[in-house]
N, CA, C and O of each residue as an XYZ file, in Angstrom:
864
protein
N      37.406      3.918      8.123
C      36.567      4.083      9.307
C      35.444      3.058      9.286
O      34.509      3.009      8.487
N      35.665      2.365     10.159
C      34.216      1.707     10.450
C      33.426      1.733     11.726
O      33.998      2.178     12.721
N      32.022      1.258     11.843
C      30.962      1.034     12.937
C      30.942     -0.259     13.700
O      30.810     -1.416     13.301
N      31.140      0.339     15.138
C      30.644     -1.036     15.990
C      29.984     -0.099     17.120
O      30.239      1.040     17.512
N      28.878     -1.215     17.530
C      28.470     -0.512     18.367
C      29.576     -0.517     19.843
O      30.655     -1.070     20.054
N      28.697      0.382     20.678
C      29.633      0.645     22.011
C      28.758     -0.266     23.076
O      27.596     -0.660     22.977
N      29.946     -0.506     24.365
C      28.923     -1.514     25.306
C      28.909     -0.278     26.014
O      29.452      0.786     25.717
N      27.757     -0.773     27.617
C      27.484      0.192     28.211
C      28.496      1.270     28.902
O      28.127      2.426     29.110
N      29.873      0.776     29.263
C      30.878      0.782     29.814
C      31.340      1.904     28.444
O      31.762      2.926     28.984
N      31.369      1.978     27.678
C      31.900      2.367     26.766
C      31.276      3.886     26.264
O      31.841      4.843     25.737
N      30.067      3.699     26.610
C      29.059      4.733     26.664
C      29.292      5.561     27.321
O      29.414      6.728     26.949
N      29.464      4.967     28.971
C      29.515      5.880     29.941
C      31.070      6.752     29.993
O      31.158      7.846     30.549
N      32.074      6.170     29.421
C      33.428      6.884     29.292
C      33.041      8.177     28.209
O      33.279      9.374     28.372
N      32.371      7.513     27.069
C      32.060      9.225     25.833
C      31.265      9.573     26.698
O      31.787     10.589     27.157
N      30.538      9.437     27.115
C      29.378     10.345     27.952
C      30.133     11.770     28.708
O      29.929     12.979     28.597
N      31.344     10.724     29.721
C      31.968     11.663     30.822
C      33.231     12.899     30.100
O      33.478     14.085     30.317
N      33.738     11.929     29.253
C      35.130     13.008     28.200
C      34.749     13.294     27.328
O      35.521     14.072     26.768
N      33.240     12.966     26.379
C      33.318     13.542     25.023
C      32.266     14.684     24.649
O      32.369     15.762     24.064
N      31.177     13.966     25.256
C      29.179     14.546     25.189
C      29.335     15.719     26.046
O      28.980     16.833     25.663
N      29.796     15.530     27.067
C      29.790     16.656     28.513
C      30.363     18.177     27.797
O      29.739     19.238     27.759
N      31.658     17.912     27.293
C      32.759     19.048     26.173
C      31.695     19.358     25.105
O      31.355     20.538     25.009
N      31.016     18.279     24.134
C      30.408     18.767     23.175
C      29.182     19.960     23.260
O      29.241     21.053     22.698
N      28.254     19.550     23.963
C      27.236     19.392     24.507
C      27.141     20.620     26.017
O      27.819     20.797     27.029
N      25.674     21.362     25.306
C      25.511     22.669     26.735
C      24.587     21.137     27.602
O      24.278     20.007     27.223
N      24.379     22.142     29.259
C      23.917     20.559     29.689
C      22.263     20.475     29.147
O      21.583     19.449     29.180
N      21.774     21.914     28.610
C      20.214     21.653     28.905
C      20.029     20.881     27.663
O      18.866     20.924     27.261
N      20.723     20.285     27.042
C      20.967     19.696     25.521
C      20.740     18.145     25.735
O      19.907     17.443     25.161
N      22.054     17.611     27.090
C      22.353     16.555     27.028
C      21.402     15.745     28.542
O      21.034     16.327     29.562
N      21.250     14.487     28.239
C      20.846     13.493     28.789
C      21.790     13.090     30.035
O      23.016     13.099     29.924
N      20.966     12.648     31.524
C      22.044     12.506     32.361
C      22.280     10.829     31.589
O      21.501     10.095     30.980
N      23.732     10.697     31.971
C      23.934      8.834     31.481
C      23.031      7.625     32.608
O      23.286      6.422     32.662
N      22.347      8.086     33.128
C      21.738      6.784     34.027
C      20.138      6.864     32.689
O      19.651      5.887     32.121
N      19.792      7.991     32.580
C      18.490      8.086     31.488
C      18.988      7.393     30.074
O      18.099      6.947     29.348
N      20.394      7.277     29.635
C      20.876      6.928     28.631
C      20.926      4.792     29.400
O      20.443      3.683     29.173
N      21.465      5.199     29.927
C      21.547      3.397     30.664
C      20.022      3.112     30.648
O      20.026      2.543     29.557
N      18.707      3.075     31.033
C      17.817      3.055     31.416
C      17.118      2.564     29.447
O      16.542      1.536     29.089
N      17.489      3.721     28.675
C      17.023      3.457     27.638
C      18.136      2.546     27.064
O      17.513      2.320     26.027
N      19.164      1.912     26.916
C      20.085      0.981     26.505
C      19.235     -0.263     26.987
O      18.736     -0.965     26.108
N      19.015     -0.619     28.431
C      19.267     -1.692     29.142
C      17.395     -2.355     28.185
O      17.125     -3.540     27.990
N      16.391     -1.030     27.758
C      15.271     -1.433     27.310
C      15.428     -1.569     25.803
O      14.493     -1.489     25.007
N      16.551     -1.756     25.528
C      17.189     -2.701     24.351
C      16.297     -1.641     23.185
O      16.080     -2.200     22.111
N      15.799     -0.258     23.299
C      16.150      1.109     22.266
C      16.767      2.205     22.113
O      16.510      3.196     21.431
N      17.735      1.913     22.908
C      19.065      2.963     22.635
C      20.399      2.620     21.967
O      21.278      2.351     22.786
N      20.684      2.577     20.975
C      22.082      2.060     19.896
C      23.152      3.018     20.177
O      23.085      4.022     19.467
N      24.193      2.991     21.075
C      25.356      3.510     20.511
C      26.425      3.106     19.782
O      27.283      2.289     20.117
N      26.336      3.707     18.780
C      27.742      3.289     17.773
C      28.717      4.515     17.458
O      28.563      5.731     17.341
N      29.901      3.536     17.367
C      31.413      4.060     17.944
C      32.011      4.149     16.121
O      32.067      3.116     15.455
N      32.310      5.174     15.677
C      33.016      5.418     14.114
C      34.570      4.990     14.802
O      34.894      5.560     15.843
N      35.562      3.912     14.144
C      36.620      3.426     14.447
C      37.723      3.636     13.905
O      37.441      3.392     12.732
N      38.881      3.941     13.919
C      39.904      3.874     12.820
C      40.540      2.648     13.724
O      40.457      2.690     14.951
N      41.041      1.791     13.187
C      41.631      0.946     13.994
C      41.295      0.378     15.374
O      40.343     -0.355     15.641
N      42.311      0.876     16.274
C      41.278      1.097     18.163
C      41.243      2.366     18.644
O      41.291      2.578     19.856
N      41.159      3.305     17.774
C      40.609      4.092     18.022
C      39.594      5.260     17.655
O      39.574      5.939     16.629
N      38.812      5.312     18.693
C      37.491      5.642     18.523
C      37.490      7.249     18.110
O      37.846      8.074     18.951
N      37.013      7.724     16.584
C      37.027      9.115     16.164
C      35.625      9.666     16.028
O      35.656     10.862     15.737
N      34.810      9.335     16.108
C      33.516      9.390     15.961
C      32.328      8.907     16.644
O      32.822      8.547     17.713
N      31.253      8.696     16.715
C      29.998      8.454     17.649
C      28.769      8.945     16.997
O      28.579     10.041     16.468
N      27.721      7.634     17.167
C      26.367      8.147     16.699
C      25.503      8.168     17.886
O      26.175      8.873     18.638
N      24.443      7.847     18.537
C      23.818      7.739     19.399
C      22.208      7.704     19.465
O      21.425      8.371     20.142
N      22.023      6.801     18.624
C      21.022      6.253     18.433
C      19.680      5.588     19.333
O      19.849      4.744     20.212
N      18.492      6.067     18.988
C      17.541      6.086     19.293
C      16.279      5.617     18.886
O      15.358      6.428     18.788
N      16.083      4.309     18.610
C      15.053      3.759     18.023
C      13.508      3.923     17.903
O      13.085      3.523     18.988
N      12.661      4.231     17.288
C      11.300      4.626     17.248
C      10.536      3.238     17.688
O      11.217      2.214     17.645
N       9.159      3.138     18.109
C       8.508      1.835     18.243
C       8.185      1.148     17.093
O       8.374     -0.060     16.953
N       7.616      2.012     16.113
C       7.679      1.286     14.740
C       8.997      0.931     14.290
O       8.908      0.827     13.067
N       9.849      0.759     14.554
C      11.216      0.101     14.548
C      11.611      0.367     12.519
O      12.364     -0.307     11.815
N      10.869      1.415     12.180
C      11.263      1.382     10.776
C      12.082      2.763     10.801
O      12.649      3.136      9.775
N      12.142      3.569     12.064
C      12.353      5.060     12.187
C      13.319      4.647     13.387
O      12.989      3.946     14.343
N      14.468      5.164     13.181
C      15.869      6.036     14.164
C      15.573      7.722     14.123
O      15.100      8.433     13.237
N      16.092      8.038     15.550
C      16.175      9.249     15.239
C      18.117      8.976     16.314
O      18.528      8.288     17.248
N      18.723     10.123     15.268
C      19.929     10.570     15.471
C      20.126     11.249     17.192
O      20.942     12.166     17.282
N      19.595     10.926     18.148
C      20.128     11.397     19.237
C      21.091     12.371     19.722
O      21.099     13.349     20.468
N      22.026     11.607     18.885
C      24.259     12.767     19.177
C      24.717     12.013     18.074
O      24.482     10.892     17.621
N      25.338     12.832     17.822
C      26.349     12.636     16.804
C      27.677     13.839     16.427
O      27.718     14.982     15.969
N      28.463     13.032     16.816
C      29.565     13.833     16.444
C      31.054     13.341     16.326
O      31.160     12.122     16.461
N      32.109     13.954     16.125
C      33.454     13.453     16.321
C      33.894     14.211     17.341
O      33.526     15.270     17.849
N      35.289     12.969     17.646
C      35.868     12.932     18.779
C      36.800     14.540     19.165
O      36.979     15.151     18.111
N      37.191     15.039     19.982
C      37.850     16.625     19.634
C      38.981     16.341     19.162
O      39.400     17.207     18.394
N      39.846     15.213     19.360
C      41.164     15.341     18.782
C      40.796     15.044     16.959
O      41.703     15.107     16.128
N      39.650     14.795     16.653
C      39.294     14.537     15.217
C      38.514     15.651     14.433
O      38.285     15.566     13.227
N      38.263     16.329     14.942
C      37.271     17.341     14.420
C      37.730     18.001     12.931
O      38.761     17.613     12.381
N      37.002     18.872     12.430
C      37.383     19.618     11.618
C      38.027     18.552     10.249
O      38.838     18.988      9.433
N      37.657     17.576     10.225
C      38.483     16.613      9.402
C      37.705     15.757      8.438
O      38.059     14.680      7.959
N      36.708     16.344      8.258
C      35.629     15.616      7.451
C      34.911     13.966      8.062
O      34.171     13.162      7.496
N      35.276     13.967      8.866
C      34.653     12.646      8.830
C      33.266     12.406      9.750
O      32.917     11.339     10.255
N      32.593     13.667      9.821
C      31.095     13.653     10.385
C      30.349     13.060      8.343
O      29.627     12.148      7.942
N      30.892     13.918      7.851
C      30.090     13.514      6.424
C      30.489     11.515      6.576
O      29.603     10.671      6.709
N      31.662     11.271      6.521
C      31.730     10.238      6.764
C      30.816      9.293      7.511
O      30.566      8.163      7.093
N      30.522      9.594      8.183
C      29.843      9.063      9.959
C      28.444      9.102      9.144
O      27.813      8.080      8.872
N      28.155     10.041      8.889
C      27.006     10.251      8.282
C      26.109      9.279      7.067
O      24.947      8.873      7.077
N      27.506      9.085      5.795
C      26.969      7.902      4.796
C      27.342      6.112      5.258
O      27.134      5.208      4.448
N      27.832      5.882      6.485
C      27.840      4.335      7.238
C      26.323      4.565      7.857
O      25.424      3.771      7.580
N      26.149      5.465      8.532
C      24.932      5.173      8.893
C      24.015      4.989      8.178
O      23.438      3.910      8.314
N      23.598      5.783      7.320
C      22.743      5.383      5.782
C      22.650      4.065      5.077
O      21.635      3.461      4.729
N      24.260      3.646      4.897
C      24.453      2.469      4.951
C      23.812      1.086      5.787
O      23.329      0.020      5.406
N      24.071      1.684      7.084
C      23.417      0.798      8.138
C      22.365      0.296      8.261
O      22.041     -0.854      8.559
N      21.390      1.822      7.857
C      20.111      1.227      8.131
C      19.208      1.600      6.791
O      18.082      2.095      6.779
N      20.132      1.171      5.535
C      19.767      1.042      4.173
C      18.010      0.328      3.782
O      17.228      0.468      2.841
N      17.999     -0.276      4.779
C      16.226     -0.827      4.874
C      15.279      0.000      5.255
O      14.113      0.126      4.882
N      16.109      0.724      6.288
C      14.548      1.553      7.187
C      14.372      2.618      6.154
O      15.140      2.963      5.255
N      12.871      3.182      6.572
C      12.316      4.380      6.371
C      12.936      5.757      6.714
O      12.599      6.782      6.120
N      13.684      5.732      7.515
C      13.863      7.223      8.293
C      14.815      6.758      9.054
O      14.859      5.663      9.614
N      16.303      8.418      9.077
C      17.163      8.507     10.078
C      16.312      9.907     10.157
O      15.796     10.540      9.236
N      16.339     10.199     11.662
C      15.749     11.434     12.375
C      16.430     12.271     12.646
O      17.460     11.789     13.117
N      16.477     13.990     12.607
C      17.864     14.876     13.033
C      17.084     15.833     13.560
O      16.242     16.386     12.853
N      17.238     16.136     14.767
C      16.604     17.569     15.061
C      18.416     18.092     15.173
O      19.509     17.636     15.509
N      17.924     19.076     14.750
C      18.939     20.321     14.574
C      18.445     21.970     15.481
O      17.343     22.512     15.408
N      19.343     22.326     16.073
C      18.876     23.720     16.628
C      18.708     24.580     15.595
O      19.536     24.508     14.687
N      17.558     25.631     15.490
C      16.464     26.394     14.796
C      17.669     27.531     15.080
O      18.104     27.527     16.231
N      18.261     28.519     14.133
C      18.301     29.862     14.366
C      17.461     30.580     14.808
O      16.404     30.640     14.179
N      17.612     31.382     16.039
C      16.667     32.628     16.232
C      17.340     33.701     16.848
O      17.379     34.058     18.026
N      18.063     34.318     15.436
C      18.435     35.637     16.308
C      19.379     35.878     17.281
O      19.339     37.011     17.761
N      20.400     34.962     17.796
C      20.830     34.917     18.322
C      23.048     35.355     17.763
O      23.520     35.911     16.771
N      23.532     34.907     18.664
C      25.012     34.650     18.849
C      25.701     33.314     18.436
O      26.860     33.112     18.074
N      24.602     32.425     18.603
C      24.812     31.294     17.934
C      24.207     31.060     16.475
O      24.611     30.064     15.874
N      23.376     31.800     15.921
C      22.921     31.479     14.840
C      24.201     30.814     13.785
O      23.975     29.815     13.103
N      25.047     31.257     13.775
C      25.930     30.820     12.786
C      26.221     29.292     12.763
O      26.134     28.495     11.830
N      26.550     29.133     13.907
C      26.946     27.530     14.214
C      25.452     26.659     14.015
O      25.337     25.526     13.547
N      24.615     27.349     14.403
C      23.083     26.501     13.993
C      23.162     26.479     12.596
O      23.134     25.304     12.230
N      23.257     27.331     11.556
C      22.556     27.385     10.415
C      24.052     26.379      9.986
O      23.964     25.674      8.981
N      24.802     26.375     10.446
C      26.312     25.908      9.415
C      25.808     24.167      9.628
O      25.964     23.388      8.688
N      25.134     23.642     11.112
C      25.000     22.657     11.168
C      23.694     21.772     10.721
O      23.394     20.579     10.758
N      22.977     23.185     10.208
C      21.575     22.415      8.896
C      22.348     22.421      7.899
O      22.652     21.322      7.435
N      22.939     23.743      7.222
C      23.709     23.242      6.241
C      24.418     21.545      6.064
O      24.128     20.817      5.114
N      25.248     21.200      7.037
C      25.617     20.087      6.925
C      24.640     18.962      6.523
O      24.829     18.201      5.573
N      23.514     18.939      7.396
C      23.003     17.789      7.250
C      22.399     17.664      5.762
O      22.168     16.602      5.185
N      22.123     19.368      5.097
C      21.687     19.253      3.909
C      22.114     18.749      2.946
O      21.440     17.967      2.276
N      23.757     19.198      2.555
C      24.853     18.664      1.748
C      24.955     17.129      1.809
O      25.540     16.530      0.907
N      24.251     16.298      3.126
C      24.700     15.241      3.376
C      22.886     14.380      3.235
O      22.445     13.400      3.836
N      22.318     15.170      2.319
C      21.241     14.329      1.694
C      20.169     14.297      2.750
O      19.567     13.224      2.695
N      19.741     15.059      3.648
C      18.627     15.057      5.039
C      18.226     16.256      3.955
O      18.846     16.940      3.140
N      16.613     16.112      4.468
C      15.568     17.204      4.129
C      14.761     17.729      5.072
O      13.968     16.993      5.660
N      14.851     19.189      5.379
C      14.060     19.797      6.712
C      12.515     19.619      6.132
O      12.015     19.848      5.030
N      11.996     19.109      7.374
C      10.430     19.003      7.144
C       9.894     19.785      7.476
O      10.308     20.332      8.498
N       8.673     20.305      6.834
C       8.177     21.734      7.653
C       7.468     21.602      9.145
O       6.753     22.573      9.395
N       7.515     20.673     10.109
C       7.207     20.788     11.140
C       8.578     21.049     11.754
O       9.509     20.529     11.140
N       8.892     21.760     12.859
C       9.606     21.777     14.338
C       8.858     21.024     15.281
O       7.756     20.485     15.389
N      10.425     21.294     16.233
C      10.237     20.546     17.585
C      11.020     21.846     18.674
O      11.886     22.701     18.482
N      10.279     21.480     19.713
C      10.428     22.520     21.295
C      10.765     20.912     21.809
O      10.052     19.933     21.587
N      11.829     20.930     22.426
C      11.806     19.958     23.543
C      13.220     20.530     24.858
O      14.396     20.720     24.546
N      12.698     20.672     26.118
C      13.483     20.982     27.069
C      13.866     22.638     26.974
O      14.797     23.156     27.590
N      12.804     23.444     25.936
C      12.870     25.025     25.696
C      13.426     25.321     25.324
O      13.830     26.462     25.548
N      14.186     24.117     23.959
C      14.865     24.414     23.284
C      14.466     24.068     21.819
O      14.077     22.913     21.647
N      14.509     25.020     20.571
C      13.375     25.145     19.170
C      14.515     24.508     18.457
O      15.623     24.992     18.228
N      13.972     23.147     18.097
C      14.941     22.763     16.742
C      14.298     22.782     15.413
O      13.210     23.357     15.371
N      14.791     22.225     14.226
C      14.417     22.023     13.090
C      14.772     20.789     12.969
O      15.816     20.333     13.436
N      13.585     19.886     12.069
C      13.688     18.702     11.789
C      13.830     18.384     10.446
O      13.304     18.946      9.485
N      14.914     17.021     10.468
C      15.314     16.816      9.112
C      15.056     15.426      9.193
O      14.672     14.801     10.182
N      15.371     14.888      7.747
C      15.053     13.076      7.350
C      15.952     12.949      6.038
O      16.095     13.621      5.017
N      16.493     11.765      6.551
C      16.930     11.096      5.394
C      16.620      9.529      5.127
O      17.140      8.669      5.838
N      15.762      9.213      4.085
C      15.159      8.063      4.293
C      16.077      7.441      3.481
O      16.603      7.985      2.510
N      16.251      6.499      3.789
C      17.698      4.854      3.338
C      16.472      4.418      2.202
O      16.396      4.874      1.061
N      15.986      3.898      2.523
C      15.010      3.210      1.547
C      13.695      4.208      0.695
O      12.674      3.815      0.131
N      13.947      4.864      0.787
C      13.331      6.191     -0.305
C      11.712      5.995      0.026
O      10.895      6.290     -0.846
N      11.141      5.329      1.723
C       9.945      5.086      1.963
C       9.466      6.037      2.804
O       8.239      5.997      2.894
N      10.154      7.135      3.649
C       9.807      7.575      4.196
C       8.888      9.044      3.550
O       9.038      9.642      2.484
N       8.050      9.258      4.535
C       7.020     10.216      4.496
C       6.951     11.263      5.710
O       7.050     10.792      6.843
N       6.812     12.438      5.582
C       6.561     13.270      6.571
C       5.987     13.467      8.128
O       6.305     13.960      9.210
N       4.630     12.534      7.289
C       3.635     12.172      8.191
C       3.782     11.038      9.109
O       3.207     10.887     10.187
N       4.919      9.993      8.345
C       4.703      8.729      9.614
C       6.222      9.537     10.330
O       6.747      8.964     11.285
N       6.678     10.500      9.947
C       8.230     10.549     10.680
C       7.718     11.439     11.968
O       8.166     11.572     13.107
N       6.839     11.863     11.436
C       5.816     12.773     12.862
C       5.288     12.093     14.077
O       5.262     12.402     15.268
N       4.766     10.795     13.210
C       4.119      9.757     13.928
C       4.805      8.952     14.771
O       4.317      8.541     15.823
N       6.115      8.641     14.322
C       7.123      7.557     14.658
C       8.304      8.929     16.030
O       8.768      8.663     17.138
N       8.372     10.232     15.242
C       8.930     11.014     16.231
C       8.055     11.429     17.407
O       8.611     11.524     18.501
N       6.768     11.684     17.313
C       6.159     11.434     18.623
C       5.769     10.293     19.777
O       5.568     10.581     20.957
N       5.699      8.922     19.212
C       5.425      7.578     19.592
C       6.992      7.735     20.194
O       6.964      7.767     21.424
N       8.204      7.829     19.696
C       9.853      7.905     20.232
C       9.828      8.616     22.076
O      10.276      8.165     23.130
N       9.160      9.745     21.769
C       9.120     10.547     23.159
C       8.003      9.865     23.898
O       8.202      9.346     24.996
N       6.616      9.857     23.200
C       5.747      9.234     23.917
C       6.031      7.835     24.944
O       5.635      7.668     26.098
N       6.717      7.070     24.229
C       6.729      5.926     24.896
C       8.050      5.915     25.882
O       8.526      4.780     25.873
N       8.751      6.759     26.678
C       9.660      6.582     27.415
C       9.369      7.818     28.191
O      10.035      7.719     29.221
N       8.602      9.100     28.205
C       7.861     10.257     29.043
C       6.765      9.579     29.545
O       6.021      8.897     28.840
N       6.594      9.793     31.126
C       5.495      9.505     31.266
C       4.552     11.202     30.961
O       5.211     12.228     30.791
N       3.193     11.220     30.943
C       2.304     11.661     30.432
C       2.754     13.366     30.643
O       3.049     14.264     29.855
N       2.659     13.293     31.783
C       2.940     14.866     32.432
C       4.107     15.514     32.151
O       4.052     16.744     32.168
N       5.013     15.062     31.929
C       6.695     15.521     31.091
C       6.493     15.500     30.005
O       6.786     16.502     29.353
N       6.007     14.552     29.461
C       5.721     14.727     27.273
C       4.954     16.158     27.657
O       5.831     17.012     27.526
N       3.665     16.835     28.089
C       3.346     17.649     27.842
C       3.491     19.317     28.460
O       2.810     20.323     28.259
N       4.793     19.039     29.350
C       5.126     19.906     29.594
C       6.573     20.369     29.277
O       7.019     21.445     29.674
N       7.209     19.560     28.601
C       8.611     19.895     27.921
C       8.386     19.335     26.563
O       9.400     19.470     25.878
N       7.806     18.991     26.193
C       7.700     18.552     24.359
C       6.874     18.954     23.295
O       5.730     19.011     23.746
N       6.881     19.127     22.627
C       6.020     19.776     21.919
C       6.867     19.246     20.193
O       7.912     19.457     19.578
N       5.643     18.509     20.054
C       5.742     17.886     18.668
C       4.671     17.296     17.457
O       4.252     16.161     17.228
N       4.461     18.486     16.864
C       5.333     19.499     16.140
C       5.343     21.160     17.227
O       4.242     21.579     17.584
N       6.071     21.610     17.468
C       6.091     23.324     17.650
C       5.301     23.468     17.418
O       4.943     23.136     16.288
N       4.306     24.153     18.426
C       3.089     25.454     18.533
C       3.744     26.946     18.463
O       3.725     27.432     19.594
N       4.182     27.622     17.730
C       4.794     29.057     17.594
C       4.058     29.867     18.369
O       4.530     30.923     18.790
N       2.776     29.459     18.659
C       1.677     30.423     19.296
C       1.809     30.263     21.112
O       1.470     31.110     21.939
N       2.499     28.695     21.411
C       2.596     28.561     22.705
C       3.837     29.649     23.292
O       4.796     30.087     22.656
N       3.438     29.928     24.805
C       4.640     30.536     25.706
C       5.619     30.114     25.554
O       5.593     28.948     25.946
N       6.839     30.459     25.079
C       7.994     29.943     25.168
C       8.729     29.388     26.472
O       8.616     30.147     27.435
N       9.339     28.411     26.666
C       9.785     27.723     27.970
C      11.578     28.194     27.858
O      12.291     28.252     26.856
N      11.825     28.408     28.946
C      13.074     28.832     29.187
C      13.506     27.626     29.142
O      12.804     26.661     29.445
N      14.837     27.539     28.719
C      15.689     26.339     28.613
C      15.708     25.441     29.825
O      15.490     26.022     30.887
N      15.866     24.492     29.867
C      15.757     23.457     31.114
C      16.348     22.110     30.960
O      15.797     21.263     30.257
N      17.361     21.903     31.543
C      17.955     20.679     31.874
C      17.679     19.746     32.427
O      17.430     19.743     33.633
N      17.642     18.174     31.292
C      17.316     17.248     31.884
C      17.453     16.692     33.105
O      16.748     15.904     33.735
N      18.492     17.239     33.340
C      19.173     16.356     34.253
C      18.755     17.210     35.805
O      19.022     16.584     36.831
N      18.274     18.259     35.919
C      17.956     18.970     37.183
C      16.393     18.765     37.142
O      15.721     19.533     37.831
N      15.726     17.755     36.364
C      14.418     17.819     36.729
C      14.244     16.662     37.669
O      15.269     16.125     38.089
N      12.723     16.078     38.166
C      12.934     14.745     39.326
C      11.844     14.492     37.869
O      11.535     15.154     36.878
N      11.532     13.214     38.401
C      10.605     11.997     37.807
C      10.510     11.463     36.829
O       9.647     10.626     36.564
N      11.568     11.929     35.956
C      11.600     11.468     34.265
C      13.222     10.418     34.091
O      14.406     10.502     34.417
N      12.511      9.686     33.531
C      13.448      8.425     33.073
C      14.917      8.133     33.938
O      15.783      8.942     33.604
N      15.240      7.427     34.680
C      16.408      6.554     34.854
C      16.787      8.208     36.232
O      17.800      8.134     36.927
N      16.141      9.060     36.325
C      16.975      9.961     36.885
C      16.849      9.509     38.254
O      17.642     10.104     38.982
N      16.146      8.683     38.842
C      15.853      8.268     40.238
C      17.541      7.432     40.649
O      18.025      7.105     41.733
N      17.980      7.333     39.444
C      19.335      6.528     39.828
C      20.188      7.641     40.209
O      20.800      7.806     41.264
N      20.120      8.458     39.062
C      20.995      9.792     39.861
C      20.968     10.480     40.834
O      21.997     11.136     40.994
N      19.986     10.645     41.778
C      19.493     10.936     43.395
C      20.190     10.169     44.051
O      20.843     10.548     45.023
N      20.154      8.557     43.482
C      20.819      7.630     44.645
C      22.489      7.589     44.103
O      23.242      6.748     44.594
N      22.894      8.377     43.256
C      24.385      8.550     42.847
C      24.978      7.203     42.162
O      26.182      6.964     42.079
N      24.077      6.475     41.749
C      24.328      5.296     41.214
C      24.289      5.808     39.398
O      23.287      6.078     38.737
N      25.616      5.811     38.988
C      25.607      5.855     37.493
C      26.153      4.854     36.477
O      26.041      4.663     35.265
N      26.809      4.285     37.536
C      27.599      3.175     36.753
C      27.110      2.297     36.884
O      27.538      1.267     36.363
């Protein structure tokens, strides 16, 4: 298995057959907000390969201090699943960015729920696969994750992954959306926000393309 990245065209096909299946929508990004952050040359998608064909996907998200990624999506393809090769997917990327400080993972938080199982099975993973939950959370879109790190170069710190994960949202929200869907680190004490989908809100990133039905 190897990494190449994906062109935009390439994006927008996993977007429509792969992310949409994986992915509830209040989770996922409409693809014109994903184009929007590509075209401003900090959005990386890379494609896990066997040959020509594509079994895997990262979806990468660059911080401004450019020493911090955070993991966006990641997953394998459905005809690949269940087959080990997210652990796979997992040590190329490490590989990849063997210099930087920090790969970023928010993971969904158990609470009590019907899903707890599939949440806790998918911290488990990242644990086995060398990420460490930091004791801050994240609320973003009214939805509570847990945050993990795995630093390539054994430089990373808590504190700049806080720094570098808020500067990530900061600089592509304008003011009034960072503080009304984000919350970083989690306030436990704030009102909880009912789940909410990116993609049904107006004024935030690239979505003005989706009004005018322009996605491609």
């Amino acid at each position: 298995m190897t990494l190449r990245d994906l062109t935009l065209q390439e994006l927008h096909h996993l977007h429509r057959h792969e992310l949409r299946e994986a992915f509830p929508p209040e989770e996922l990004k409409p693809f014109a907000a994903m184009k929007k952050l590509y075209r401003a040359g900090v959005y990386h998608p890379v494609g896990a390969w066997e040959g020509e064909t594509l079994v895997g996907y990262a979806l990468l998200w660059e911080a401004p201090q450019r020493k911090y990624v955070l993991i966006d999506y990641l997953g394998v393809t459905a005809a690949r699943r269940n087959g080990g090769l997210g652990a796979e997917l997992l040590r190329l990327l490490r590989e990849k960015f063997r210099s930087w400080d920090g790969i970023i993972v928010e993971s969904e938080a158990p609470e009590g729920g019907q899903s707890d199982g599939i949440r806790q099975r998918r911290m488990n993973f990242y644990r086995r696969n060398g990420y460490t939950f930091l004791r801050y959370d994240c609320m973003l879109f009214g939805v509570h994750y847990r945050v993990c790190l795995c630093s390539p170069n054994g430089k990373g710190s808590e504190e700049a992954t806080m720094a570098a994960h808020q500067a990530l949202y900061g600089s592509q929200f304008p003011g009034w959306a960072y503080r009304w869907f984000i919350q970083i680190p989690r306030d436990p004490d704030a009102p909880l926000q009912p789940k909410e989908s990116w993609a049904e809100q107006r004024g935030l990133p690239g979505l003005e393309e989706d009004e005018k039905g322009r996605e491609q």
